[in-house]
C-alpha positions in Angstrom: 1.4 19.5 -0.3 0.7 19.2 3.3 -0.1 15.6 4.3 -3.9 16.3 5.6 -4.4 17.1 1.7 -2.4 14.4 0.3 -4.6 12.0 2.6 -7.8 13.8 1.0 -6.9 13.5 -2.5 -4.9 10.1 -2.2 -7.4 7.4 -3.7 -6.8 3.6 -5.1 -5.2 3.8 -8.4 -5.8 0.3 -10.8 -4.4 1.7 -14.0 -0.9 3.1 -15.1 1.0 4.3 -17.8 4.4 3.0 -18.8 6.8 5.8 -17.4 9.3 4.5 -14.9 9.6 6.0 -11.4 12.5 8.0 -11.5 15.0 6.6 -9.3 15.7 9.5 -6.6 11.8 9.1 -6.5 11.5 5.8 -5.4 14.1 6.1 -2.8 12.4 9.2 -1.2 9.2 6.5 -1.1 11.2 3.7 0.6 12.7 6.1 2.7 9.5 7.1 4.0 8.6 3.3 5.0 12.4 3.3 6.5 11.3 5.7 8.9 7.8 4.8 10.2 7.3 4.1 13.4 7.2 0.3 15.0 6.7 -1.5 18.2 9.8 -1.4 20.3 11.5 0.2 17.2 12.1 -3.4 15.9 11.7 -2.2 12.6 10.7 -5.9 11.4 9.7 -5.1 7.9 11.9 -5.7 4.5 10.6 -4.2 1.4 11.1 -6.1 -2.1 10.7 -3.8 -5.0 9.8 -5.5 -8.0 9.9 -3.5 -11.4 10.8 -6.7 -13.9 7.8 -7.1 -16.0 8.1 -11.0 -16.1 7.5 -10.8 -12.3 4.9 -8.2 -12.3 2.9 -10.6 -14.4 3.1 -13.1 -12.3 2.1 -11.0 -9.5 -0.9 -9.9 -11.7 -2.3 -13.7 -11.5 -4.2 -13.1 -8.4 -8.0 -12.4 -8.2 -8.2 -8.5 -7.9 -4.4 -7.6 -9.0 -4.1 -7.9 -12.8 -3.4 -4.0 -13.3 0.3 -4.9 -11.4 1.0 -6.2 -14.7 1.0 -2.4 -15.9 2.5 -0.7 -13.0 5.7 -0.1 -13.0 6.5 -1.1 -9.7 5.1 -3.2 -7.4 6.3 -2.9 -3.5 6.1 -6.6 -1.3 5.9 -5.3 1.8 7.4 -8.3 4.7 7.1 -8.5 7.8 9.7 -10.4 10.3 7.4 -12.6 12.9 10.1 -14.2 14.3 11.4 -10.4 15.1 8.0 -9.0 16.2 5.3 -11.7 16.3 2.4 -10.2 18.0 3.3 -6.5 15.9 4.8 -7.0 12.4 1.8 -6.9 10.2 1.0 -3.5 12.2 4.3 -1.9 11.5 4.6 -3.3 8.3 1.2 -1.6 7.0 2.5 1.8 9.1 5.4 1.7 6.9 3.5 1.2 3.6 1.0 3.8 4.5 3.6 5.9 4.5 5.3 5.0 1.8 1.4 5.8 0.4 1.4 9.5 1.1 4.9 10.1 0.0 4.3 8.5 -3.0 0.7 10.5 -3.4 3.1 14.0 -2.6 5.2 12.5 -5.7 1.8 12.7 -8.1 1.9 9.2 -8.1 -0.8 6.6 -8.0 -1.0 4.0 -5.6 -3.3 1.1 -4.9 -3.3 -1.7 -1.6 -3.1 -5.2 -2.8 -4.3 -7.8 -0.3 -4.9 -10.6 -2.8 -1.8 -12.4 -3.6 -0.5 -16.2 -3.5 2.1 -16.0 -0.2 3.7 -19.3 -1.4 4.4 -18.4 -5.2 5.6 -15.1 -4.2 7.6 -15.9 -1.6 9.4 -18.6 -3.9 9.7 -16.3 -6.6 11.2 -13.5 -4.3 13.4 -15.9 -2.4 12.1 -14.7 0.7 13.3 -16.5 3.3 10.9 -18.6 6.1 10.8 -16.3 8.5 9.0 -13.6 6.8 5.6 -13.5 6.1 4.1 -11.4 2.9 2.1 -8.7 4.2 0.9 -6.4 1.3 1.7 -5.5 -2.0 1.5 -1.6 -3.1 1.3 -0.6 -7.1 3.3 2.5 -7.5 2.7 4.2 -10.7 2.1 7.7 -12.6 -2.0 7.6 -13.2 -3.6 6.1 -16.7 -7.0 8.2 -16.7 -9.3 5.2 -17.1 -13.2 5.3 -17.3 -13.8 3.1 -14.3 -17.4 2.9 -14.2 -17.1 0.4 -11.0 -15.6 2.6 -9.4 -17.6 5.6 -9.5 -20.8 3.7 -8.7 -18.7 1.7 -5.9 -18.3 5.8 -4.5 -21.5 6.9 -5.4 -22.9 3.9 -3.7 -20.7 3.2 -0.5 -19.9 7.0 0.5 -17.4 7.7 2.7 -18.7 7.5 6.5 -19.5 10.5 8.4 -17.2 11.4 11.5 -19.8 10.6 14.3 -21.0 7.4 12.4 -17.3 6.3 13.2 -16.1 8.3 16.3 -17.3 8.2 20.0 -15.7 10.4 22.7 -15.2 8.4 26.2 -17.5 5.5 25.8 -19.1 4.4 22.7 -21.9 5.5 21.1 -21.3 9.0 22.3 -20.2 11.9 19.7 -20.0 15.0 22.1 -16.7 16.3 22.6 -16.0 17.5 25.7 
């Protein structure tokens, strides 16, 4: 799959069955993130992978995460702001995204995770000070799941059109020259 359609048919995935990754998988993923781009070429990020179930779980406490429970990985995405202060959380979300569309070539599901307790997961990752917790990313194969929310969430909130979003040499202005 080229990766204009893997962006087109990538979408947020909440609900997973119970096969693991296989390993050769996941390392073609995190390879992906390796080799994303970054201010400088710091490279400030470090990726935890967290597949123990225990800690899945408790990664599942927050607000809007409870399906990490059921995926069978979970990626903690860190960025190093003593490394790259003003451009860690940029590179760190470059690297994920990629890490996205590989995993979406894979036909696995994905889904962003912004809602997370820095503190408890920083303890219970031992991550050390100077990294802050940028993102979490489910990684799973797809459960199909009725997700009525969802659908209405799409039918109601439509993806913008390109000139609702775009302006060509000052804003407000669509024509291309």
């Amino acid at each position: 799959m080229d990766v204009f359609e893997a962006i087109k048919i990538r979408k947020s995935v909440r609900a997973y069955d119970s096969r693991p990754i296989p390993n050769e998988i996941l390392l073609r993923i995190l390879e992906a993130g390796r080799l994303a781009p970054s201010a400088g070429n710091i490279q400030p990020w470090h990726f935890v992978v967290v597949s123990d179930g225990e800690k899945r779980k408790r990664l599942a406490q927050a607000r809007y995460a409870k399906f990490l429970a059921e995926s069978p990985v979970v990626i903690v995405g860190c960025g190093d702001q003593k490394a790259s202060p003003q451009w860690y959380m940029v590179d760190v979300t470059i690297a994920l995204e990629n890490m996205v569309l590989t995993a979406t070539n894979e036909d696995l599901g994905t889904c962003w995770i912004g809602s997370f307790n820095e503190d408890e997961i920083r303890e219970m990752l031992k991550i050390p000070e100077k990294f802050r917790v940028v993102a979490l990313l489910a990684i799973g194969y797809s459960r199909k799941k009725f997700d009525l929310a969802g659908k209405l969430l799409h039918f109601v909130r439509r993806r913008k059109k390109l000139k609702k979003i775009v302006s060509f040499e000052e804003f407000g202005k669509f024509t291309a020259t």
